[in-house]
C-alpha positions as CSV (number, residue, x, y, z in Angstrom):
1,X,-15.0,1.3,-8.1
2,X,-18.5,1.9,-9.4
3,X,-17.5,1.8,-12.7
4,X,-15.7,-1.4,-12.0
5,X,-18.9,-3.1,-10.6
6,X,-21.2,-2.0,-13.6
7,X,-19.1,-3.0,-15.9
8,X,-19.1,-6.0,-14.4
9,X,-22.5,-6.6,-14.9
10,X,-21.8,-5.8,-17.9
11,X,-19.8,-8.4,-19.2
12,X,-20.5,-11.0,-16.3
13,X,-18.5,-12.9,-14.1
14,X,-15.6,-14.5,-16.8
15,X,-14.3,-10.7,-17.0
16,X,-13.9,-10.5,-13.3
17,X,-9.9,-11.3,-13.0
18,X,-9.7,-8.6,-15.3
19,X,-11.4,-5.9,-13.8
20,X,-10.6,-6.5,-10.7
21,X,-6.5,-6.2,-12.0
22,X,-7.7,-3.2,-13.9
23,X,-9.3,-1.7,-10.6
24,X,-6.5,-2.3,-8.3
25,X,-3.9,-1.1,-11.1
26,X,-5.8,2.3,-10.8
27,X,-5.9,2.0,-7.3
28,X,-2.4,1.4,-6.9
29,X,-1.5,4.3,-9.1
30,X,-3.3,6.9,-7.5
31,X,-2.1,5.6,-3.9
32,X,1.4,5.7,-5.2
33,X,1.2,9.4,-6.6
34,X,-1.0,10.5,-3.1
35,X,2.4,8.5,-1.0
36,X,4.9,9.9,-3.1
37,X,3.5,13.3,-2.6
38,X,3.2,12.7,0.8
39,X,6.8,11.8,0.9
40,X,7.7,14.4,-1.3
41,X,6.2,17.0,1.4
42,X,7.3,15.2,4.3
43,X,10.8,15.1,3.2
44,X,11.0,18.8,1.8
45,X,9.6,19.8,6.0
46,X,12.4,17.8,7.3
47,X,15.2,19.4,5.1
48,X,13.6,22.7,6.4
49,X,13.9,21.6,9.7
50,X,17.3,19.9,9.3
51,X,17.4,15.7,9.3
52,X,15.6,12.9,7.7
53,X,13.2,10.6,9.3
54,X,13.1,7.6,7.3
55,X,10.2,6.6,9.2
56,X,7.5,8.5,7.6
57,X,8.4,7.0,4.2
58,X,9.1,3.2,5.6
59,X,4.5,3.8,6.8
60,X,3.9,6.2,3.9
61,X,4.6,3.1,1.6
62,X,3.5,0.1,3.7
63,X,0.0,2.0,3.7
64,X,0.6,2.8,0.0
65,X,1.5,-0.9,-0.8
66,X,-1.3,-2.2,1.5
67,X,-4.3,-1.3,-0.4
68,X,-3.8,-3.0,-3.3
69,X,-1.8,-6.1,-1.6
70,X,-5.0,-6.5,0.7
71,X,-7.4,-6.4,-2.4
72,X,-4.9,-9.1,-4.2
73,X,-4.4,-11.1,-1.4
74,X,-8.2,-11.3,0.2
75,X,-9.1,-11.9,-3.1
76,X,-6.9,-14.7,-4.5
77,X,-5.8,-16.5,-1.4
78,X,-8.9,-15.1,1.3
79,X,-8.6,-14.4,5.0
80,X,-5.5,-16.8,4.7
81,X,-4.1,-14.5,2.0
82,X,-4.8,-11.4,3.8
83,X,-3.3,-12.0,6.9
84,X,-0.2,-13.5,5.5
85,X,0.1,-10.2,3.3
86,X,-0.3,-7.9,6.7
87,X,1.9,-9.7,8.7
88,X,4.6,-9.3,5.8
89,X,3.8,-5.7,6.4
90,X,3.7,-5.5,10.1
91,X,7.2,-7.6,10.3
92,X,8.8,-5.0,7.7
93,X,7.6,-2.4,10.1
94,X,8.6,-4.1,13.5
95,X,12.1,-4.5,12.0
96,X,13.0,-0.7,11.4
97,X,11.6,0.1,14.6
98,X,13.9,-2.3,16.5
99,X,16.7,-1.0,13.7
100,X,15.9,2.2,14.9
101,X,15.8,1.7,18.4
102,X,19.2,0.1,17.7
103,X,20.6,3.3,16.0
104,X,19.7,5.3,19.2
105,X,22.1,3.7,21.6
């Protein structure tokens, strides 16, 4: 991120789009391969332990995809933006809990 900011000083403000879809490329990378192993860990535990919990990969990836999305949406479209962007998150959440809670009857 620091590199980000000085090389925006560098080149000024007209490079800023750029940079900032440079940044949250990077950023976006590095949260995927931390989720995926994550996941990866998660899932290898659970086979130990018998079962699968989708669960842990359904918030693994909503925080994994929220990073960037909040960058991209705060910056493009604002508080408007981000809230929209969360509550697209939040709702995909909500809705395999209640599918869950469903499954256990």
């Amino acid at each position: 991120m620091r590199a980000t900011v000085e090389a925006r000083r560098d080149l000024g403000p007209e490079y800023e789009a750029a940079l900032i879809e440079s940044f949250v490329s990077r950023l976006d990378a590095t949260i995927a391969q931390r989720v995926h192993a994550e996941v990866y860990a998660a899932e290898a535990s659970k086979a130990r332990r018998g079962g699968r919990n989708p669960s842990v990969a359904i918030a693994l990836g909503s925080m994994g995809i929220g990073v960037p999305l909040t960058v991209v949406a705060a910056a493009e479209a604002g508080t408007a933006g981000l809230l929209l962007a969360w509550a697209g998150i939040v709702a995909i959440n909500f809705a395999h809990a209640v599918n869950g809670w469903r499954g256990r009857d």
